[in-house]
PQR file of N, CA, C, O and H, with PARSE charges and radii, in Angstrom:
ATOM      1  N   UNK A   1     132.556   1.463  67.062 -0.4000 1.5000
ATOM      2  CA  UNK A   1     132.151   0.093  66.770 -0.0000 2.0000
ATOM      3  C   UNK A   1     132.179  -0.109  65.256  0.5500 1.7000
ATOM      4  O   UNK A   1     131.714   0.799  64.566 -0.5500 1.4000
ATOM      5  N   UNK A   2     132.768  -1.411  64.549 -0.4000 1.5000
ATOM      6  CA  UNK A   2     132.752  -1.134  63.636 -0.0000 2.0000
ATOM      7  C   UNK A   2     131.572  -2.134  62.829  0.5500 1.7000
ATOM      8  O   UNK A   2     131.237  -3.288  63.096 -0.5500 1.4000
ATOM      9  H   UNK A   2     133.145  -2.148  65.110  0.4000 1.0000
ATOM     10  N   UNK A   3     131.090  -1.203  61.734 -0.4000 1.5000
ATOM     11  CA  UNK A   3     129.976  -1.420  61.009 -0.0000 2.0000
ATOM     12  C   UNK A   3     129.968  -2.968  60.830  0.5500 1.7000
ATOM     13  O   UNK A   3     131.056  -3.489  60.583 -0.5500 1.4000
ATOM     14  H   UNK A   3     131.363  -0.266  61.517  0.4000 1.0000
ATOM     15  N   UNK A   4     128.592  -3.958  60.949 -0.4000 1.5000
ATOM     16  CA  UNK A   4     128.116  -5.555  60.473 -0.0000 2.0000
ATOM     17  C   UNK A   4     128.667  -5.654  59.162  0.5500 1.7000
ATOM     18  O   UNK A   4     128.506  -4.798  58.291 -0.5500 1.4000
ATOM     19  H   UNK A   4     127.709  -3.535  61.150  0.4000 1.0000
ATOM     20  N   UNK A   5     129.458  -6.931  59.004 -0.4000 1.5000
ATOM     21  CA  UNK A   5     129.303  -7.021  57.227 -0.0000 2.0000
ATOM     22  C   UNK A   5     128.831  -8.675  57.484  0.5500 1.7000
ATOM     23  O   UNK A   5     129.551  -9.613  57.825 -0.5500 1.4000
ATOM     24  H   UNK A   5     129.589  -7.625  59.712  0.4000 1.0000
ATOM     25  N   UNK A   6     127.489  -8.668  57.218 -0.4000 1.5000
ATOM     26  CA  UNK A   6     126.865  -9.892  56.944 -0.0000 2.0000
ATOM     27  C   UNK A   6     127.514 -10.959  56.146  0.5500 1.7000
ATOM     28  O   UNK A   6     127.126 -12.127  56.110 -0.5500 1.4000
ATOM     29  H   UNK A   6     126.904  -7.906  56.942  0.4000 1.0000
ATOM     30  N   UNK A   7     128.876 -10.306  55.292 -0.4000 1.5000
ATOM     31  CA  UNK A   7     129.357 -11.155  54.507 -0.0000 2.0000
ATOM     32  C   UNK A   7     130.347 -11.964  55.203  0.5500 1.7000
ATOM     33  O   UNK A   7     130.517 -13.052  54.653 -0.5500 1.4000
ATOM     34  H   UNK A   7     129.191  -9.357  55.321  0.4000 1.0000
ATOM     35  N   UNK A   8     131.069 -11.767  56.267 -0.4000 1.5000
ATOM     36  CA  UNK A   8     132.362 -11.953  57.097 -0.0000 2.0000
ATOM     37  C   UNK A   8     132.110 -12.773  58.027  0.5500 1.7000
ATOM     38  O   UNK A   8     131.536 -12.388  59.046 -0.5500 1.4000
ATOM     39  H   UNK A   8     130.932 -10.883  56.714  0.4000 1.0000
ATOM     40  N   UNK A   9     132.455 -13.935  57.871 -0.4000 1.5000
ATOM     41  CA  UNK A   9     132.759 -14.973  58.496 -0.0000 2.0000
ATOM     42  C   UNK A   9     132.581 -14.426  60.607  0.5500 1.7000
ATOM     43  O   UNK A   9     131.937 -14.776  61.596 -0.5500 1.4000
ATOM     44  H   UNK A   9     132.921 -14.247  57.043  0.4000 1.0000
ATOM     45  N   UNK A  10     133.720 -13.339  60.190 -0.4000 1.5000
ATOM     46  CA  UNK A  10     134.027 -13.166  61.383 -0.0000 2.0000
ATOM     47  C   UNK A  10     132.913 -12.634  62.397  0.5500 1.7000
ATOM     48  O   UNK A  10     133.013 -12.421  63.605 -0.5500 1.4000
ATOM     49  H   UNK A  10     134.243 -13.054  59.387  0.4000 1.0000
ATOM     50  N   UNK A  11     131.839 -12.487  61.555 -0.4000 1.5000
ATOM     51  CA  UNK A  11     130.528 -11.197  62.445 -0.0000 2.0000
ATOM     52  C   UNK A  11     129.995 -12.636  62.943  0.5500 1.7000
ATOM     53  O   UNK A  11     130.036 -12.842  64.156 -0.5500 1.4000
ATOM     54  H   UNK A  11     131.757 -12.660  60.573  0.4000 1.0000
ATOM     55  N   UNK A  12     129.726 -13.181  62.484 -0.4000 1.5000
ATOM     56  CA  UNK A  12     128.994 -14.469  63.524 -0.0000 2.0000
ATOM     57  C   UNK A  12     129.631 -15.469  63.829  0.5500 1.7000
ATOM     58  O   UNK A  12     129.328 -16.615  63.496 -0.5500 1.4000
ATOM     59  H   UNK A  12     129.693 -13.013  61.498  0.4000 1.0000
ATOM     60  N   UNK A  13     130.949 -15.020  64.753 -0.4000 1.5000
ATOM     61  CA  UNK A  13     131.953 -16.113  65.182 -0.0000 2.0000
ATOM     62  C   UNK A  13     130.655 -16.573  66.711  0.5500 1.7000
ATOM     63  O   UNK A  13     130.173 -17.689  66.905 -0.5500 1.4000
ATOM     64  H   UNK A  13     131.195 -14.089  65.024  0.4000 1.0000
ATOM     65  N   UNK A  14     130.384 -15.233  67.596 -0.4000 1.5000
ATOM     66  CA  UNK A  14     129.588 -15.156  68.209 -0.0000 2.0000
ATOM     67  C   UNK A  14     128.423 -16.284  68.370  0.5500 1.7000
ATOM     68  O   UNK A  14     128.070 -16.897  69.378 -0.5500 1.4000
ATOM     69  H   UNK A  14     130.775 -14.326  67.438  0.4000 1.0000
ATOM     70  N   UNK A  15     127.991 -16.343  67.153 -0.4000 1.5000
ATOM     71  CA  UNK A  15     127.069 -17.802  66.872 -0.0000 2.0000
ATOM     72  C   UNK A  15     127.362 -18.833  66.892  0.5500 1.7000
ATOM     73  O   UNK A  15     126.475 -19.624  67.215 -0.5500 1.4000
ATOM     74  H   UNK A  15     128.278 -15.845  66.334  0.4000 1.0000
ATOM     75  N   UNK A  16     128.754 -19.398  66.564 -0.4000 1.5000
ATOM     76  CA  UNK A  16     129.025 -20.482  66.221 -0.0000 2.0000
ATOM     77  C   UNK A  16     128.786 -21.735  67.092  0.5500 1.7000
ATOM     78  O   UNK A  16     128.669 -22.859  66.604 -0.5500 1.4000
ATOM     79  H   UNK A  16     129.474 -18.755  66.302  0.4000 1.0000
ATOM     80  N   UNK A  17     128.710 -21.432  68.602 -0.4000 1.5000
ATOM     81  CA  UNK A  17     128.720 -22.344  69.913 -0.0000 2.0000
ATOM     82  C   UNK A  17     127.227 -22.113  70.092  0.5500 1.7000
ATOM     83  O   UNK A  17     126.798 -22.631  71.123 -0.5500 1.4000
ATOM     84  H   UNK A  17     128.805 -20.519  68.998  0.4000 1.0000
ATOM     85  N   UNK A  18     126.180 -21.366  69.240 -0.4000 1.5000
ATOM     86  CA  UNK A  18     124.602 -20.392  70.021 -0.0000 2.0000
ATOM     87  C   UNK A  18     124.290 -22.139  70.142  0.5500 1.7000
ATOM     88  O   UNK A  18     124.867 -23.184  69.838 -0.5500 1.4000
ATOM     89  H   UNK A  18     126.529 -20.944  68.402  0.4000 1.0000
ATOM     90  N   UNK A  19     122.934 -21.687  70.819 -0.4000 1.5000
ATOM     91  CA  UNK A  19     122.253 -22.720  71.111 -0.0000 2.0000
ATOM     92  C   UNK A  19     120.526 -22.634  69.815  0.5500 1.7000
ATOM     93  O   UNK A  19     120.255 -21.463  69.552 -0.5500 1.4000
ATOM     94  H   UNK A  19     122.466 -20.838  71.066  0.4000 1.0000
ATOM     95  N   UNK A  20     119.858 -23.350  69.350 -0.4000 1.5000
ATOM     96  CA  UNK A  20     118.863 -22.825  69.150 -0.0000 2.0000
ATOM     97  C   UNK A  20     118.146 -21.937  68.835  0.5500 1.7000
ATOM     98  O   UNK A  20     117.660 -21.551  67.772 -0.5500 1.4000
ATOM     99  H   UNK A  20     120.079 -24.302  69.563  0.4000 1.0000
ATOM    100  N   UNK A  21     118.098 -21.523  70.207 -0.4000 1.5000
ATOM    101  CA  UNK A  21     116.877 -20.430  70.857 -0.0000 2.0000
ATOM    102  C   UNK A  21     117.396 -19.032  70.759  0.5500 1.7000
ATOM    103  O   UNK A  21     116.733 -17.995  70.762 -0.5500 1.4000
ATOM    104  H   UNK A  21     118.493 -21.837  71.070  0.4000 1.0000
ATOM    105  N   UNK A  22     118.937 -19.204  70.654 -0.4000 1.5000
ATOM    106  CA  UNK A  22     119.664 -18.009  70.156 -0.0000 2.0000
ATOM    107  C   UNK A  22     119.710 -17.705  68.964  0.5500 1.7000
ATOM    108  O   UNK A  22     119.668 -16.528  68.605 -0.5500 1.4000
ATOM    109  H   UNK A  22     119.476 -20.046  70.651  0.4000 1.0000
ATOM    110  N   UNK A  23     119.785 -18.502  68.303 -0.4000 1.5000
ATOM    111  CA  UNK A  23     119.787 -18.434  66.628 -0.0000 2.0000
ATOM    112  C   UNK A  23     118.455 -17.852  66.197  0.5500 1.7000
ATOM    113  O   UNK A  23     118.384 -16.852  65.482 -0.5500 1.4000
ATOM    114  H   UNK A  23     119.820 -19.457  68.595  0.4000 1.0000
ATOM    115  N   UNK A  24     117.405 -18.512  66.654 -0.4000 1.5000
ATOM    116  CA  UNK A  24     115.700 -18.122  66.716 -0.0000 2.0000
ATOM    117  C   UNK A  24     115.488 -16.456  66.654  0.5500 1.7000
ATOM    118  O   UNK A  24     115.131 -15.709  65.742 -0.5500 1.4000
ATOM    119  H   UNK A  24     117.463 -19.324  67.235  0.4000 1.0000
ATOM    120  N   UNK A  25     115.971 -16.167  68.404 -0.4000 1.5000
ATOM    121  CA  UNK A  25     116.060 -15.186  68.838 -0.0000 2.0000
ATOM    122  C   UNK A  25     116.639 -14.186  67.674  0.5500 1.7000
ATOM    123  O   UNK A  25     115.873 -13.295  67.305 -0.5500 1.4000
ATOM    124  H   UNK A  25     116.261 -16.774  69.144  0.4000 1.0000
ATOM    125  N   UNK A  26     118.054 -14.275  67.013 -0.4000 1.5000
ATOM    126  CA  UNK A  26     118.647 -13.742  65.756 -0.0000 2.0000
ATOM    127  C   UNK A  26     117.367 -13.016  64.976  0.5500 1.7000
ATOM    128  O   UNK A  26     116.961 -11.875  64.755 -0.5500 1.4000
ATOM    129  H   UNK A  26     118.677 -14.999  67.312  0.4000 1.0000
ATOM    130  N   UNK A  27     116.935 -14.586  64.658 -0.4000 1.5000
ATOM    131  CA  UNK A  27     116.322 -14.259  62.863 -0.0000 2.0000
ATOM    132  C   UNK A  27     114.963 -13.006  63.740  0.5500 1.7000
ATOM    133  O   UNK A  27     114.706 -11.837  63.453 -0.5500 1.4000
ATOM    134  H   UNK A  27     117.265 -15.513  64.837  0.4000 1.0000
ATOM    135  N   UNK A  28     114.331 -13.972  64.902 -0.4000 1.5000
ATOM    136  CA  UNK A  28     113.200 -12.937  64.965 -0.0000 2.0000
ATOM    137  C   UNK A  28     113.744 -11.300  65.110  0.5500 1.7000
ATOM    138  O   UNK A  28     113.077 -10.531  64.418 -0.5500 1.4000
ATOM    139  H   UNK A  28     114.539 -14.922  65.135  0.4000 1.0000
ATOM    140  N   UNK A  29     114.621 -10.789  65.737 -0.4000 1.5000
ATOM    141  CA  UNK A  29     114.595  -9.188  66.131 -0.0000 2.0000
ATOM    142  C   UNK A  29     114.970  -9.342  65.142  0.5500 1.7000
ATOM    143  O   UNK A  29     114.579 -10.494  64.951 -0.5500 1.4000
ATOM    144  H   UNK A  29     115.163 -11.414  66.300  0.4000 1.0000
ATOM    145  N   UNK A  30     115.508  -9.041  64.207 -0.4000 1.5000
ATOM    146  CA  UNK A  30     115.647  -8.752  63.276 -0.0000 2.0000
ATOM    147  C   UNK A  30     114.132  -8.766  61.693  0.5500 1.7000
ATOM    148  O   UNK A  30     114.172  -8.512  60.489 -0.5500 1.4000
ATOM    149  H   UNK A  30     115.825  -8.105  64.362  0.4000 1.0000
ATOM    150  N   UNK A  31     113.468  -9.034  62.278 -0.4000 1.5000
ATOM    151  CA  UNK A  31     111.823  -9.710  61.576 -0.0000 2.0000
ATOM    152  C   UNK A  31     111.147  -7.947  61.874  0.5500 1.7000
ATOM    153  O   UNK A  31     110.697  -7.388  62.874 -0.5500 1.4000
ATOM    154  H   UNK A  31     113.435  -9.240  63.256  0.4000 1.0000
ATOM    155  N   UNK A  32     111.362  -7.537  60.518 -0.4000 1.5000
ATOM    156  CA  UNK A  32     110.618  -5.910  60.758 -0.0000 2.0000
ATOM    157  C   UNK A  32     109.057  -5.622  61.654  0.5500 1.7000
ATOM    158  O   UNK A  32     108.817  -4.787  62.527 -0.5500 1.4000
ATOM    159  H   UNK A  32     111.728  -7.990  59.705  0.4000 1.0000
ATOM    160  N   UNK A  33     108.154  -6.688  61.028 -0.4000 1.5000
ATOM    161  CA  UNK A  33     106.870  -6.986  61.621 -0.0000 2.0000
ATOM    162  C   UNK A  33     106.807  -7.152  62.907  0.5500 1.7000
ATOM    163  O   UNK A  33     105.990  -6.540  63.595 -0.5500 1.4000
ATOM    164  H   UNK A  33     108.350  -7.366  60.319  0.4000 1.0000
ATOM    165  N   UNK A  34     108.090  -8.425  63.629 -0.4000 1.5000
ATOM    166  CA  UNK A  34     107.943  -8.263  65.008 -0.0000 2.0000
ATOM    167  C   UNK A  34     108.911  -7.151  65.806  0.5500 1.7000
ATOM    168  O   UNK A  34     109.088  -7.343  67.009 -0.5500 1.4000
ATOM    169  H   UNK A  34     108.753  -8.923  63.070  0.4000 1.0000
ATOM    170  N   UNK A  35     109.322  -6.397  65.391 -0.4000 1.5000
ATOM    171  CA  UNK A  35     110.207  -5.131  65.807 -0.0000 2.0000
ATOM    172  C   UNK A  35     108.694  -3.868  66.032  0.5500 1.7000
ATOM    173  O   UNK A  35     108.575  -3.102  66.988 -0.5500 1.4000
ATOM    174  H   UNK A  35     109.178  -6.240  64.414  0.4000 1.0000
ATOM    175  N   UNK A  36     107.593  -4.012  64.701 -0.4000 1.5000
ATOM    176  CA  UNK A  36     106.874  -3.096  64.872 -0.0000 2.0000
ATOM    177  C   UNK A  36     105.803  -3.514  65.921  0.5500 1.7000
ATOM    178  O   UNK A  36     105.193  -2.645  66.544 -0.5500 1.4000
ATOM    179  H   UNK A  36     107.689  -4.635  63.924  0.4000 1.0000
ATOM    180  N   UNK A  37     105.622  -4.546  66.077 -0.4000 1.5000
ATOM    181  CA  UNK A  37     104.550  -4.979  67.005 -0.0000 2.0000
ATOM    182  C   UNK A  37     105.225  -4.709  68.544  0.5500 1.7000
ATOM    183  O   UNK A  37     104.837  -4.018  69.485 -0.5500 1.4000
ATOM    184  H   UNK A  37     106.118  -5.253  65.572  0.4000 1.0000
ATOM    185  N   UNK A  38     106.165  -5.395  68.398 -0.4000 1.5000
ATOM    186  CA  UNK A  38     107.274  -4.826  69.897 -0.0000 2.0000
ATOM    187  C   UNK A  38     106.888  -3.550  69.854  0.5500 1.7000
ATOM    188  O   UNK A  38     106.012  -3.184  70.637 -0.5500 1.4000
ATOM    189  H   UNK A  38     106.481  -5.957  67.634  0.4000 1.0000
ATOM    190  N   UNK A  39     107.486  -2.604  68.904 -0.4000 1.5000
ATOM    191  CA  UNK A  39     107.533  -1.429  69.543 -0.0000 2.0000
ATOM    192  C   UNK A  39     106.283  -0.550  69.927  0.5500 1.7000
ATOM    193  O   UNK A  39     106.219   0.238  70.871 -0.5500 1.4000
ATOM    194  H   UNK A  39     108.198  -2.901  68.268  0.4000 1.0000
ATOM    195  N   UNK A  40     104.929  -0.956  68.653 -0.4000 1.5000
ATOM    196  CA  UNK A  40     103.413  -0.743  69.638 -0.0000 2.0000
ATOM    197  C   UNK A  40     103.118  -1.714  70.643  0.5500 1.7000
ATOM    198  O   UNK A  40     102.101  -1.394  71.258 -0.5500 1.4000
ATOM    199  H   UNK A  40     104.981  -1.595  67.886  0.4000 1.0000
ATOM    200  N   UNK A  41     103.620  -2.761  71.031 -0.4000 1.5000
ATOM    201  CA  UNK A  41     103.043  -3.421  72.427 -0.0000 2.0000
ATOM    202  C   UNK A  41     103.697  -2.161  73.798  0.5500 1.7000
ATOM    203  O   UNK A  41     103.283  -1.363  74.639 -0.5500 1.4000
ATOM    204  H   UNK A  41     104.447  -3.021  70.531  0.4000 1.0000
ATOM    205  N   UNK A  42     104.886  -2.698  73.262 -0.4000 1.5000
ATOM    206  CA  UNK A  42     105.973  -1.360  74.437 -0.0000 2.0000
ATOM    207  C   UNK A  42     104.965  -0.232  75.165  0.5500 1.7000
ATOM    208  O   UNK A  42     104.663  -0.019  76.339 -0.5500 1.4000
ATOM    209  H   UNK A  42     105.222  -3.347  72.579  0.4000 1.0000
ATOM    210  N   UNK A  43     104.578   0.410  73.830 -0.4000 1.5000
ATOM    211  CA  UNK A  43     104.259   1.569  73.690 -0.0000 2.0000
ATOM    212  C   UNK A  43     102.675   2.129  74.308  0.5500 1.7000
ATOM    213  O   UNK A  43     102.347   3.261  74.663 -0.5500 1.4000
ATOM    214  H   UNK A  43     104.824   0.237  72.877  0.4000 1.0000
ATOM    215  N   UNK A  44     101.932   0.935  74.273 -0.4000 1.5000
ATOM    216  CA  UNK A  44     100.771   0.672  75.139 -0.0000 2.0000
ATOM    217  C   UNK A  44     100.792  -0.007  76.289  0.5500 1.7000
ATOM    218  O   UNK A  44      99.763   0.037  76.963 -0.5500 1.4000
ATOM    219  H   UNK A  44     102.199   0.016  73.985  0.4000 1.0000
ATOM    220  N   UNK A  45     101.704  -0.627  76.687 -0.4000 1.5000
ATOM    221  CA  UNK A  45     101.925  -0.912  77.657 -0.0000 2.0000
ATOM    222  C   UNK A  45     102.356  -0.111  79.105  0.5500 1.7000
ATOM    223  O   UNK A  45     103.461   0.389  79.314 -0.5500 1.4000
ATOM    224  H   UNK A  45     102.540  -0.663  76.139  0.4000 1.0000
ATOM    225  N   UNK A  46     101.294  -0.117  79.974 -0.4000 1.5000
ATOM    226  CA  UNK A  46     101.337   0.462  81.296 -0.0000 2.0000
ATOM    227  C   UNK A  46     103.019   0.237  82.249  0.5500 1.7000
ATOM    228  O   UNK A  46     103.804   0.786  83.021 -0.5500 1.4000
ATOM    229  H   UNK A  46     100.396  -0.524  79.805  0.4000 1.0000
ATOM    230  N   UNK A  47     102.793  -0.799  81.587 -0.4000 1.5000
ATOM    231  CA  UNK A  47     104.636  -1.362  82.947 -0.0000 2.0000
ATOM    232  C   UNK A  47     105.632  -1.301  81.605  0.5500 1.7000
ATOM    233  O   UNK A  47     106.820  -1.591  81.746 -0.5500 1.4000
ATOM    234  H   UNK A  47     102.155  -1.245  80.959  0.4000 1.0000
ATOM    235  N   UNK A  48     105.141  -0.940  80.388 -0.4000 1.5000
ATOM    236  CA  UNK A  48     106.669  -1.145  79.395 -0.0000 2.0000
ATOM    237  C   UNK A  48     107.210  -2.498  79.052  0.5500 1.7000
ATOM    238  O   UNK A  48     108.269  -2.807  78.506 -0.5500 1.4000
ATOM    239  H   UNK A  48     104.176  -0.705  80.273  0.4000 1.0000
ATOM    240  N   UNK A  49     106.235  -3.220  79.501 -0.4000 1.5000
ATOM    241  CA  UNK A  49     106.626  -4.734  79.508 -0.0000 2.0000
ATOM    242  C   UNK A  49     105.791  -5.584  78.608  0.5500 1.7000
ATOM    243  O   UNK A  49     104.665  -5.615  79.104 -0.5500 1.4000
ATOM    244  H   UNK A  49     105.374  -2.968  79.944  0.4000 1.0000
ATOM    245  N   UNK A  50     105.829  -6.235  77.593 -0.4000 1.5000
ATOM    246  CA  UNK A  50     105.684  -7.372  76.622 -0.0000 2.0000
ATOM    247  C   UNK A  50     104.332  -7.966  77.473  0.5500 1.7000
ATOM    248  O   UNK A  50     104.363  -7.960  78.703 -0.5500 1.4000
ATOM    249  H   UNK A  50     106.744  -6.210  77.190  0.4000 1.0000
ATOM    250  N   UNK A  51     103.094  -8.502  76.705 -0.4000 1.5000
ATOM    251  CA  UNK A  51     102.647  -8.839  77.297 -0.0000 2.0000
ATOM    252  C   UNK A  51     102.250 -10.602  76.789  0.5500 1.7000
ATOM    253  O   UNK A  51     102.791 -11.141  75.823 -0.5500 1.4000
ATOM    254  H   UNK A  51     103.069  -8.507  75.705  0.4000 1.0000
ATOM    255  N   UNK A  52     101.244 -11.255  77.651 -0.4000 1.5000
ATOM    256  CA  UNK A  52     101.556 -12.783  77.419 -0.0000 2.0000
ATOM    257  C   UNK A  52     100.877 -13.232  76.435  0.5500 1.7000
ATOM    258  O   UNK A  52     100.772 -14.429  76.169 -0.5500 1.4000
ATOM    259  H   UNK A  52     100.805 -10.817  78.435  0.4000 1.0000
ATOM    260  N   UNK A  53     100.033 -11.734  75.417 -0.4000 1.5000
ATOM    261  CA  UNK A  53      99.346 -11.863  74.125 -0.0000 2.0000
ATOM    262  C   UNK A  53     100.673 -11.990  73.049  0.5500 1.7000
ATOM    263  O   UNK A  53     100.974 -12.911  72.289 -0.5500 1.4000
ATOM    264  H   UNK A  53     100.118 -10.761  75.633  0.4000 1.0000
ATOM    265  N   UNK A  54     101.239 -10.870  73.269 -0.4000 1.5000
ATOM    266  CA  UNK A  54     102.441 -10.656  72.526 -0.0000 2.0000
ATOM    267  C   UNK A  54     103.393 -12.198  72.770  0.5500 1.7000
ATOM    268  O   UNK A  54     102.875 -13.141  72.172 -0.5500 1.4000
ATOM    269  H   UNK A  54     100.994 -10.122  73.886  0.4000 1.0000
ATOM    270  N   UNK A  55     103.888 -12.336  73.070 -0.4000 1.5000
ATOM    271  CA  UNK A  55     104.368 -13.850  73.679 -0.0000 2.0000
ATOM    272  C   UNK A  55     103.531 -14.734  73.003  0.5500 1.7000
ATOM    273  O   UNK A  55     103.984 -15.267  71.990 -0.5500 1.4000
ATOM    274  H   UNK A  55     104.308 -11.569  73.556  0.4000 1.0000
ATOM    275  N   UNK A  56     102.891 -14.880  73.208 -0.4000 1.5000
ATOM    276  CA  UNK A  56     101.749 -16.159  72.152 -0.0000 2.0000
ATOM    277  C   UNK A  56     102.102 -15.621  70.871  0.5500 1.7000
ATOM    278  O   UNK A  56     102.805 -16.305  70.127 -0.5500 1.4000
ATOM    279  H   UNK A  56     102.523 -14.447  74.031  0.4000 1.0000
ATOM    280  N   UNK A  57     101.707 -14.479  70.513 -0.4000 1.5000
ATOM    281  CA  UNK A  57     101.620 -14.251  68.785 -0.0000 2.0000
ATOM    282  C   UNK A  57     102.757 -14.727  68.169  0.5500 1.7000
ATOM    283  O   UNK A  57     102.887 -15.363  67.123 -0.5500 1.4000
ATOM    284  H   UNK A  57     101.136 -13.924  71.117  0.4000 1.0000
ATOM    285  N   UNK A  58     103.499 -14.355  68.909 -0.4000 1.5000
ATOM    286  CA  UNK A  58     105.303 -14.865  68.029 -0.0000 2.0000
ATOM    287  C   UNK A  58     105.791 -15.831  68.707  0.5500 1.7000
ATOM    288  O   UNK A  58     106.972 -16.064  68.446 -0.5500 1.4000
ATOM    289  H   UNK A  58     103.394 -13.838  69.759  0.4000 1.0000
ATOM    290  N   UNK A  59     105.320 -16.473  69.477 -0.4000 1.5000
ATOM    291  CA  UNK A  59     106.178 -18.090  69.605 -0.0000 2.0000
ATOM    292  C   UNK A  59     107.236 -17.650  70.738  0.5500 1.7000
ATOM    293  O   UNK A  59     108.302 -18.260  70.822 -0.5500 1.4000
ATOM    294  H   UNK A  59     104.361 -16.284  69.689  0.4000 1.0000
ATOM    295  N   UNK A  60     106.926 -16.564  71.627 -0.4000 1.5000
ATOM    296  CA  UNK A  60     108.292 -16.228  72.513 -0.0000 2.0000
ATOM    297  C   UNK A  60     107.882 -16.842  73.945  0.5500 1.7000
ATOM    298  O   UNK A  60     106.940 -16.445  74.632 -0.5500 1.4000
ATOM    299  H   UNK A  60     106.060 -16.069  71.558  0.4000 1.0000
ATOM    300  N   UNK A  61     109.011 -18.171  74.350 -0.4000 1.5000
ATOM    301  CA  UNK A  61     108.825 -18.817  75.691 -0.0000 2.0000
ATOM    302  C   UNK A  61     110.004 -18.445  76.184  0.5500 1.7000
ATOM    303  O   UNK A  61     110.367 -19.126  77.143 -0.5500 1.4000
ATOM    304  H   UNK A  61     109.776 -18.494  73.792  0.4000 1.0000
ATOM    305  N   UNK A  62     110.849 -17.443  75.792 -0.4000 1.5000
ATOM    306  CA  UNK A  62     112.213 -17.625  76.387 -0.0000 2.0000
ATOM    307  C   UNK A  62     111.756 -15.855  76.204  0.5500 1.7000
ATOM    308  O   UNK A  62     110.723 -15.370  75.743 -0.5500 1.4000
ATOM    309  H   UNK A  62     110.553 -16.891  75.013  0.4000 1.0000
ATOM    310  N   UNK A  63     113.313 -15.006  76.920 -0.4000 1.5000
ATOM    311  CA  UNK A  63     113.578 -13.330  77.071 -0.0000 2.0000
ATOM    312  C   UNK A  63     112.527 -12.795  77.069  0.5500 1.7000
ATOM    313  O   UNK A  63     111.955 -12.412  76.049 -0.5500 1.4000
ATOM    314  H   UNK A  63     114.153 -15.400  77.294  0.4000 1.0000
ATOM    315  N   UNK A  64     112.170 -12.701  78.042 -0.4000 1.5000
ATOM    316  CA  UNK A  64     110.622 -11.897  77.676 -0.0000 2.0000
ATOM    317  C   UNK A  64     110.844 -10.258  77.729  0.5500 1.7000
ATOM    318  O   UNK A  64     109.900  -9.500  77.507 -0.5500 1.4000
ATOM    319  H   UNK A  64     112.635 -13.012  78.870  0.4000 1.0000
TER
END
């Protein structure tokens, strides 16, 4: 696979048609803070699954 260059037009041809909530979706995983909270919610979590605290804190109504 070849390496992101944030600079290249071509890496976010992918985006160009997104909707929104995709674009959203973008900036947040990429948001170090909510990557670390993901990965301690995960991580306490009995089913491995996000819970509807986590969901409130960051504004997530969509991919849960």
């Amino acid at each position: 696979m070849p390496e992101f260059d944030w600079r290249s037009p071509d890496s976010y041809k992918s985006l160009q048609d997104a909707e929104i909530t995709d674009i959203a979706w973008e900036c947040l995983r990429r948001n170090a803070d909510y990557r670390r909270d993901f990965d301690a919610t995960i991580a306490n979590s009995p089913d491995g699954q996000v819970t509807p605290e986590f969901r409130r804190r960051w504004g997530i109504c969509f991919r849960p």
